[in-house]
N, C-alpha and C positions, 0 to 999 in steps of 0.2 A: 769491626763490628762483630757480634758474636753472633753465632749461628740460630738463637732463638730470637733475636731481634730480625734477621733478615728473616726467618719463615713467617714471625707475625705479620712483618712488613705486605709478606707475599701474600699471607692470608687476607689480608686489609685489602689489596689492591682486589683480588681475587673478588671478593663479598661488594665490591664498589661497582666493580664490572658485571659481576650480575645483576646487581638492583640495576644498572640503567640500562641493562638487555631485558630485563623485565618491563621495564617502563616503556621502554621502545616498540616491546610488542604488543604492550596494552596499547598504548596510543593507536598502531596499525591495525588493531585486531577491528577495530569498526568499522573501515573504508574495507578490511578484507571480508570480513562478516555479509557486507552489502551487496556486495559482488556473485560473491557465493549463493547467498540467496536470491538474488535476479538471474544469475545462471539456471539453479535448481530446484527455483519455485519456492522453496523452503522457507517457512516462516508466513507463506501466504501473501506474501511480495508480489504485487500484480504490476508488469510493465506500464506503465503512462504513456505508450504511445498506440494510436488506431491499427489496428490489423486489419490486414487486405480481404476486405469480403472473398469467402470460398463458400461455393455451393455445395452443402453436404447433402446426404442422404439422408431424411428426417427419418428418426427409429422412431415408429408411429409406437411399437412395444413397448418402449420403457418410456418411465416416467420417474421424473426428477421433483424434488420440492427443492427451490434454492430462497436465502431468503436474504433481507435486506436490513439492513441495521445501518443507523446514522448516528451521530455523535458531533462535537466541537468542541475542542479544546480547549482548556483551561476558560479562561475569559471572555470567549472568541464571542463577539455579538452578535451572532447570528444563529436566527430559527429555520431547523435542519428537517426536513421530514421527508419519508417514500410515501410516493402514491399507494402500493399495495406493498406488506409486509413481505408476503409469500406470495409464489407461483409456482404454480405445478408445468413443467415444461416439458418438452422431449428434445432431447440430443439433436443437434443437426438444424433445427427450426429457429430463425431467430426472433427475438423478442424485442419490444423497446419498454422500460418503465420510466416514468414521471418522478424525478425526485424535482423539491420544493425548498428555497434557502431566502428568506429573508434578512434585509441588513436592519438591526433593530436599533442605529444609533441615527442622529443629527448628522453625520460627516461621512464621506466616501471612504471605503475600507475595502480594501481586495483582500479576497479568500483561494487560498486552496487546498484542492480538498485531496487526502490522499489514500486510494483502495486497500482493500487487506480480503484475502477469500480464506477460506477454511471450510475442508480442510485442506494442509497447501500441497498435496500432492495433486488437486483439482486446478492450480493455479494455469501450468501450459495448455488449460483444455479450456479457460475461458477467454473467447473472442470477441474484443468489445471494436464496435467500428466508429463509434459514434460516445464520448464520456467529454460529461464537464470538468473531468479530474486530467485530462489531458494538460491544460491550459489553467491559469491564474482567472480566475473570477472577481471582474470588477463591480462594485456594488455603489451604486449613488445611494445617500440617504435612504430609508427605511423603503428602497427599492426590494421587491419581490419576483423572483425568477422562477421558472419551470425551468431543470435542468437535465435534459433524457439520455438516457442510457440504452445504446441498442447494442446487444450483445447475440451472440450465439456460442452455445456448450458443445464442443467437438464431440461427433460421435464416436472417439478412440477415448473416451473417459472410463476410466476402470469400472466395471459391472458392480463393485464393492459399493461406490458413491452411488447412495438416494439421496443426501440432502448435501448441500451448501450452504456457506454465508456469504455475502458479499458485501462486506465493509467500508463506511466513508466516513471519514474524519475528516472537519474541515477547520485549520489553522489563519488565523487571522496573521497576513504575510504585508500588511500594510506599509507599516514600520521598516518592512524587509527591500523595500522599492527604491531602486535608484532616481537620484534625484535630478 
């Protein structure tokens, strides 16, 4: 065999092996994406599980505006709403607000819904003890729920943050349920 036939060979092999090192790390790159940002907050990834009440010291000084946005995905049939938009809060003090999800179909449909804060350097400093997003939410027929949120903003939140978002998207996970 001559000497430009084996280096194209090498080349071919070479160029084969990186596309499926490329594909390899795309495929990993989203389970390592997810990790990362539930490690370091980033991307405003808020944990899904209750935090252990701590009694802070309420900074009567500062004041926070955080607010609340709701949303459903794509088809999702269900009417999503907050009790109050915005609240002015102070560090340390904790709060509970009223969100509201009705199922707008004929048939039982479990939802869950999933947080997002921003911005996400704010994500380690929110303390939620009490969230429907915890848990799958089961819905009977054109069933209507009050769903409360009692949280508290750690007083170690950078001086930089006055405002917040705290985001809920809720996915219709029906389909998703073992049978």
């Amino acid at each position: 065999m001559s000497q430009r036939k084996k280096s194209t060979k090498g080349l071919i092999a070479a160029m084969v092996l990186v596309v499926v090192g490329m594909f390899g790390f795309g495929f990993a790159l989203v389970p390592l994406y997810d990790v990362f940002c539930e490690l370091t907050g980033l991307n405003g990834k808020v944990k899904t599980e209750a935090a252990a009440p701590v009694d802070y010291k309420v900074d009567e000084a500062r004041r926070l505006t955080i607010e609340f946005v709701t949303s459903v995905n794509g088809n999702t049939p269900l009417a999503f709403r907050v009790e109050k938009a915005k609240m002015d809060i102070h560090p340390g003090q904790s709060y509970t607000v009223n969100f509201y999800a009705k199922n707008l179909t004929d048939r039982k449909l479990v939802g869950q819904a999933i947080p997002s804060i921003a911005p996400g350097v704010a994500t380690p400093h929110l303390k939620k003890s009490e969230c429907f997003c915890f848990t799958e939410q089961p819905f009977e027929p054109h069933e209507e729920r009050k769903l409360p949120v009692r949280f508290t903003i750690d007083p170690a939140l950078p001086d930089t943050i006055v405002n917040m978002t705290l985001s809920y998207t809720f996915f219709d996970i029906t389909n998703k349920q073992p049978d």
